[in-house]
C-alpha positions in Angstrom: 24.7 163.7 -115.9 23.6 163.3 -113.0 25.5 161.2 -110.1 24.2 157.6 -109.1 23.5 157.1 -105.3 25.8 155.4 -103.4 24.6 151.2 -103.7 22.7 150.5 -100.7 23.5 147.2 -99.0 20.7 144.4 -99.5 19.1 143.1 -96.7 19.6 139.7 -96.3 17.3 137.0 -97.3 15.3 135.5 -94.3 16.2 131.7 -94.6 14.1 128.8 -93.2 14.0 127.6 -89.5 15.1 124.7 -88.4 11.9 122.4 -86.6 14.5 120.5 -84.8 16.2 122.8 -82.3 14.3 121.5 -79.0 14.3 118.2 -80.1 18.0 118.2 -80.3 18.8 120.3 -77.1 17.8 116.8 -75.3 21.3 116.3 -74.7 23.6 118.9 -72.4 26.6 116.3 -72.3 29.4 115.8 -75.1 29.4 112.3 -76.0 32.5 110.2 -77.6 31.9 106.6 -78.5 35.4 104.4 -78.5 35.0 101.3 -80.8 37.6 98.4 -81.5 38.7 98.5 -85.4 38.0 94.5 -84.7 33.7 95.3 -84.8 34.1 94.6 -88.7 37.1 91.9 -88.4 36.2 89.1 -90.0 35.4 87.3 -86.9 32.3 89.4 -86.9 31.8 90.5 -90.1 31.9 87.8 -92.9 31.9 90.0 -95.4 31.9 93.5 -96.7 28.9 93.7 -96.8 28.2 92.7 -93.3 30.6 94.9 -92.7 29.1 97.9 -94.1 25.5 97.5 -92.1 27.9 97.3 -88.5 28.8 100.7 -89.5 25.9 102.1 -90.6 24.1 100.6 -87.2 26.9 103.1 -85.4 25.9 105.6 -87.5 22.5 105.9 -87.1 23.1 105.2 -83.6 25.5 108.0 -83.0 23.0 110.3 -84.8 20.1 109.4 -82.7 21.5 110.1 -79.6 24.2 113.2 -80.5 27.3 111.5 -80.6 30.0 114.1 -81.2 33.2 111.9 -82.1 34.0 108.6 -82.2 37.2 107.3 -81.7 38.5 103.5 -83.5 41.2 101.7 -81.5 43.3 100.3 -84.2 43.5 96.6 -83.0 45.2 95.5 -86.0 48.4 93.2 -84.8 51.2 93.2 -87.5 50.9 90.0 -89.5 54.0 87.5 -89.2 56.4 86.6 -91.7 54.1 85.3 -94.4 56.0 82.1 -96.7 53.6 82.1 -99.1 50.4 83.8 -100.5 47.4 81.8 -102.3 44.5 84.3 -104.1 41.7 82.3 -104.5 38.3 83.2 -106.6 36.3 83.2 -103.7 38.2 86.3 -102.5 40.0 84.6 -99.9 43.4 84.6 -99.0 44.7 81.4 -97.5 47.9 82.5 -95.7 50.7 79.6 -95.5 52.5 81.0 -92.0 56.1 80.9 -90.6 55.0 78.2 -88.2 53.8 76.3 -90.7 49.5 77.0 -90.2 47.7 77.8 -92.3 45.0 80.6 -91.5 42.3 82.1 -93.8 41.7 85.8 -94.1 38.8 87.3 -96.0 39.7 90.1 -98.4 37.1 92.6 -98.5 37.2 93.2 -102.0 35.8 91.3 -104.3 37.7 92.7 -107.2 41.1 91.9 -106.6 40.1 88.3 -106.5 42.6 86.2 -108.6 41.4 85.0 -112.0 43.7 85.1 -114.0 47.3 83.6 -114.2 49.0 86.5 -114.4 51.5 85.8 -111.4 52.6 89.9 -111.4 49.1 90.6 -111.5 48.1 88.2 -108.7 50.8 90.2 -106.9 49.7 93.5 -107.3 46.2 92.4 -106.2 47.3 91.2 -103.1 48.7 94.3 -102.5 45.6 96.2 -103.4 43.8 93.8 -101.1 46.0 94.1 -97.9 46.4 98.0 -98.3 42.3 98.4 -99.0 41.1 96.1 -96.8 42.7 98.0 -93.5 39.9 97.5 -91.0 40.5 101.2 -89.3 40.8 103.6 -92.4 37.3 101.3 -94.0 36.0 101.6 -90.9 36.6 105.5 -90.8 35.3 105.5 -94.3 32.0 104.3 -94.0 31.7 106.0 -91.0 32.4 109.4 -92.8 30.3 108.2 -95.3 27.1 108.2 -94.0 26.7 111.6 -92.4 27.9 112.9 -96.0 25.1 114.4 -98.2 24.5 112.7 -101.1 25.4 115.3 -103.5 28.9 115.9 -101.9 30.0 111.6 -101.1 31.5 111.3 -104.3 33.6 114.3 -105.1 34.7 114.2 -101.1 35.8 111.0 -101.1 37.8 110.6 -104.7 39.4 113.9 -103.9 41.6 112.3 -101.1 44.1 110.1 -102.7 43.6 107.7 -99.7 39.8 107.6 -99.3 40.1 107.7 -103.3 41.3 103.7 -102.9 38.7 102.8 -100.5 35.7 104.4 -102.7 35.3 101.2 -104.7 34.3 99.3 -100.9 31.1 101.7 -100.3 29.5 100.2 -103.1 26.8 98.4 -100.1 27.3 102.0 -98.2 25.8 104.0 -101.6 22.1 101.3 -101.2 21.5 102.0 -97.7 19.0 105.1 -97.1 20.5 108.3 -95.5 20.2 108.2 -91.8 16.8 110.2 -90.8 18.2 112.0 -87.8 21.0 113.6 -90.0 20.1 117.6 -89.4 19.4 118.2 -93.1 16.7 115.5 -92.9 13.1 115.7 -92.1 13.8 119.7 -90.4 11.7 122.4 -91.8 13.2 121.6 -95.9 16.0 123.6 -94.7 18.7 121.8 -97.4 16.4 123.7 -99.7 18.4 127.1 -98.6 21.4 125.7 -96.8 24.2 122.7 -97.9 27.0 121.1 -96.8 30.3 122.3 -99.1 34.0 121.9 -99.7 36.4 125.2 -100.0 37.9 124.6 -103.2 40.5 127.0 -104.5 39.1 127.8 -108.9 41.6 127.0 -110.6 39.8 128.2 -114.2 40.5 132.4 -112.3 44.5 130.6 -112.0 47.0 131.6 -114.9 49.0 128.8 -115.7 52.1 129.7 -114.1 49.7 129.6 -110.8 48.5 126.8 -111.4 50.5 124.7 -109.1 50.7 127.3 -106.9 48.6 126.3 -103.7 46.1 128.8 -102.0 45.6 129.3 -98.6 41.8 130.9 -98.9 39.6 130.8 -101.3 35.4 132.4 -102.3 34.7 129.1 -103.7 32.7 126.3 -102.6 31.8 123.0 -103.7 28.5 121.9 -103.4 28.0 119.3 -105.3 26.8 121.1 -108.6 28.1 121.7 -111.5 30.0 124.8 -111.2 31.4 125.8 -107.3 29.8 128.5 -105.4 31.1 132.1 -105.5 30.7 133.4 -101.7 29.6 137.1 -101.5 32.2 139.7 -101.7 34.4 140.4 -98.7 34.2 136.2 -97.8 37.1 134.3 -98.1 37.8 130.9 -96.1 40.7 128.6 -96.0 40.7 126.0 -99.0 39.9 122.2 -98.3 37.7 122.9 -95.5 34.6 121.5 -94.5 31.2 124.5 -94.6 28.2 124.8 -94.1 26.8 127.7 -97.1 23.7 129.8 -96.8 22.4 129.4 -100.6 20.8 132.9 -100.7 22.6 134.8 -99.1 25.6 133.3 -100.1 28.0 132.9 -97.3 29.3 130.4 -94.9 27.1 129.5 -91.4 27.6 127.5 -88.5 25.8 124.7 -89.0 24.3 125.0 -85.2 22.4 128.2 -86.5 21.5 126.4 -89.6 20.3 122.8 -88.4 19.5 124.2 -84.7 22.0 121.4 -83.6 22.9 121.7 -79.7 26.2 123.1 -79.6 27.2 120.9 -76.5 26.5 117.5 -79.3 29.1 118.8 -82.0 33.2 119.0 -82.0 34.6 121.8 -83.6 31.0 123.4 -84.6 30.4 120.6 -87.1 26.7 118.8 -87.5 27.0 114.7 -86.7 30.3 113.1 -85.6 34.0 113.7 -86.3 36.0 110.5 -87.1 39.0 110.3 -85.8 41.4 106.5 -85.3 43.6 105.9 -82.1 46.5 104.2 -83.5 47.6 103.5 -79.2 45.5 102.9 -76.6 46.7 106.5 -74.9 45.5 108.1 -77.7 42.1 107.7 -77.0 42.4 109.8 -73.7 44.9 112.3 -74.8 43.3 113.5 -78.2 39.9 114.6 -77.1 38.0 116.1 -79.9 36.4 118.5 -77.5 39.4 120.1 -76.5 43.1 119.7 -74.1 40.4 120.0 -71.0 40.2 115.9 -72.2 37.5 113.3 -71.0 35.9 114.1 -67.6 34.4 111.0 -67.1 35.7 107.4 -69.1 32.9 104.7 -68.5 33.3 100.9 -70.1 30.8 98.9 -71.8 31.1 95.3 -72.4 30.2 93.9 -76.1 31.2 91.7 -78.5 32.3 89.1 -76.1 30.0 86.5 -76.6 31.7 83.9 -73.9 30.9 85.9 -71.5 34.5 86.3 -70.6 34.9 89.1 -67.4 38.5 89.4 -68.3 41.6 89.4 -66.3 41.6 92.0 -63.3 38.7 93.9 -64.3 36.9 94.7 -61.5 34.8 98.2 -62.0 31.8 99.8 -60.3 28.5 100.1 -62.0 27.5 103.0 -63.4 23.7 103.5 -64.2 23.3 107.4 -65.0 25.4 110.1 -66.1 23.9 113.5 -64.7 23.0 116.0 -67.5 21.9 119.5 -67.2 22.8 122.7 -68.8 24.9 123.4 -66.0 26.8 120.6 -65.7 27.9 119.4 -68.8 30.2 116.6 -69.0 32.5 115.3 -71.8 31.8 111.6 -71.3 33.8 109.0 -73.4 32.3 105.6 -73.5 34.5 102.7 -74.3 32.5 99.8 -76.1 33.9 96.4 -77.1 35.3 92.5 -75.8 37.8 93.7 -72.6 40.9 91.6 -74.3 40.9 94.4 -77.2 41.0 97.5 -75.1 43.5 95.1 -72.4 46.0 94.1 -75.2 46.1 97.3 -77.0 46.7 98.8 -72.8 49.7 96.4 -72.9 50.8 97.1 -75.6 51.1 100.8 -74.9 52.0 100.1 -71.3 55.3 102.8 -71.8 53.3 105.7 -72.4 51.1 105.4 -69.3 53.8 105.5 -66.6 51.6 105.1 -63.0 49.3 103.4 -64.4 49.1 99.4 -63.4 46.0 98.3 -65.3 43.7 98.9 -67.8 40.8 99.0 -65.4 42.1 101.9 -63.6 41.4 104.0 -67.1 37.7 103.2 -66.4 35.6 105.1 -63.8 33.1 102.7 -64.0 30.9 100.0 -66.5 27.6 100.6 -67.9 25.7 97.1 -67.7 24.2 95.8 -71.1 23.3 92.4 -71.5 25.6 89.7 -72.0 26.9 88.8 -75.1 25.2 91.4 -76.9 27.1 92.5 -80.3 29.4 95.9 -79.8 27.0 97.6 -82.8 24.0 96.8 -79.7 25.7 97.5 -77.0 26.7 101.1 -78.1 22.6 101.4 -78.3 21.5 100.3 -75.5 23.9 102.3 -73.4 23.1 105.5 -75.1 19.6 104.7 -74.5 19.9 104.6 -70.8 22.0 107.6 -70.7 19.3 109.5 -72.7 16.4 108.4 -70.4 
């Protein structure tokens, strides 16, 4: 008999071309937008919503103009001792304080209004309400949200036991289109040969005394369909991580070479923006997505402060332009929101930032934008002028 030849190896399949890549490469420097948790507070956003079309403004902003992080200052004050706690049908909470006023807070979600007079129950949805209605993690939700494929959003976000709660608050997120300037959209058709996927580890290949046994890498991949996709041989990545797949040829890509992205617009070679919350004010500076190089430049904007309010001791040069350039670019983290959030949450953190006297000496600079402009605005028009 006689001997079969040795298998050749297949060449690989030519894949489609991204249209975008000089459209993209508009942009040498690495942009971080810093936002206040307080942009969806119920001061400005009266419901959820409201709430959700703030976001996706950010979104689509940060998409347009090749955003590669944004950071939310958790502004979120601890609530004082509460006496008493009134669920009303209107999905309001009317909060009886220790001083005696009373002060309304909207609760986010609908559901968990009280209607029925079930006092145990009324207590659990309170609960439910205060732990789902955390302006920061929703915030960081929606925000997540919309630069997720369709076909991946649900089995992403019910897979994390904490994003699993908040699911039930995209239900305005899941009407709005999918941002245009997302790289899988409006490019050559390329999401007809390349997706967006989660490493999953397959747990039908697992005996069952392995079954709890967790795996560090994995061939499979979660796209969305039916049954996960089985990389080609020799391919294995770490589980519960965040790919980009090439569909024929079966293996994982940087999204750069698949989207034509800029590589100076992402963090950590992913397409869009990573979310990431500052829970301190020094955060913000000392957790750069782009690296431990940090910020080179911080620049402030002034929004959501529609008293026109200058603020105490801020005194800061203007800044009209930001030099770009492929040889000179900068990590640039603009800071947008009302100067008494970014100030109180600097006080508040004043320990960690020995030398430093005020918050205005965290600023190089402030980018002008008209006054009283909303923080979702502001953010545009300042990435406008930096892009012309």
């Amino acid at each position: 008999m006689a001997k079969r030849k040795a298998e050749e190896p297949q060449a690989e399949k030519p894949t489609k071309k991204a249209s975008k890549t000089e459209q993209n490469n508009r942009l040498s420097n690495q942009y971080t937008l810093c936002i206040p948790s307080a942009v969806i507070s119920p001061a400005n956003a009266y419901s959820l919503e409201q709430a959700t079309f703030i976001a996706y403004q950010i979104a689509k902003t940060c998409c347009t103009y090749d955003v590669g992080e944004i950071v939310i200052l958790d502004v979120t004050e601890p609530e004082p001792n509460v006496a008493s706690v009134k669920v009303t049908s209107g999905a309001e909470e009317a909060v009886i304080m220790d001083n005696g006023k009373k002060k309304i807070k909207f609760n986010f979600d609908d559901d968990f209004a009280d209607t029925s007079k079930d006092k145990a129950a009324a207590k659990r949805a309170v609960a439910a309400a205060s732990t789902i209605s955390n302006e920061s993690l929703l915030f960081a939700t929606l925000l997540q949200y919309f630069i997720t494929p369709t076909y991946l959003a649900k089995s992403l976000f019910t897979g994390n036991p904490t994003t699993k709660k908040l699911y039930p608050m995209l239900q305005h997120a899941l009407k709005l289109p999918k941002i245009s300037t997302l790289p899988f959209m409006q490019n050559n058709e390329v999401y007809k040969n390349f997706k967006e996927g989660l490493t999953i580890p397959h747990r039908r290949v697992m005996g069952k005394k392995n079954r709890s046994k967790k795996m560090a890498k994995t061939k499979y991949v979660n796209i969305g369909e039916s049954e996960p996709l089985e990389l080609a041989e020799g391919q294995e990545v770490p589980v519960n991580v965040r790919v980009t797949v090439d569909l024929l040829n079966k293996k994982i890509v940087s999204p750069i070479d698949a989207y034509g992205i800029p590589q100076t617009a992402s963090v950590k070679t992913s397409f869009g923006y990573m979310v990431r919350i500052a829970k301190k004010f020094s955060d913000i500076f000392t957790e750069c997505g782009y690296g431990e190089k940090g910020y080179d430049r911080s620049i402030y904007i002034s929004a959501g402060d529609y008293f026109m309010n200058k603020g105490q001791g801020r005194q800061l040069a203007e800044i009209k332009e930001v030099g770009t350039g492929t040889d000179d670019a900068q990590r640039v983290l603009l800071l947008c929101g009302k100067w008494s959030d970014f100030d109180a949450s600097f006080a508040r953190d004043r320990a960690s930032l020995e030398g430093v006297a005020s918050t205005a000496q965290m600023f190089e600079g402030e980018m002008r934008v008209p006054h009283g402009v909303k923080i979702e605005d502001g953010a545009l028009i300042a990435l406008a002028k930096l892009h012309n």
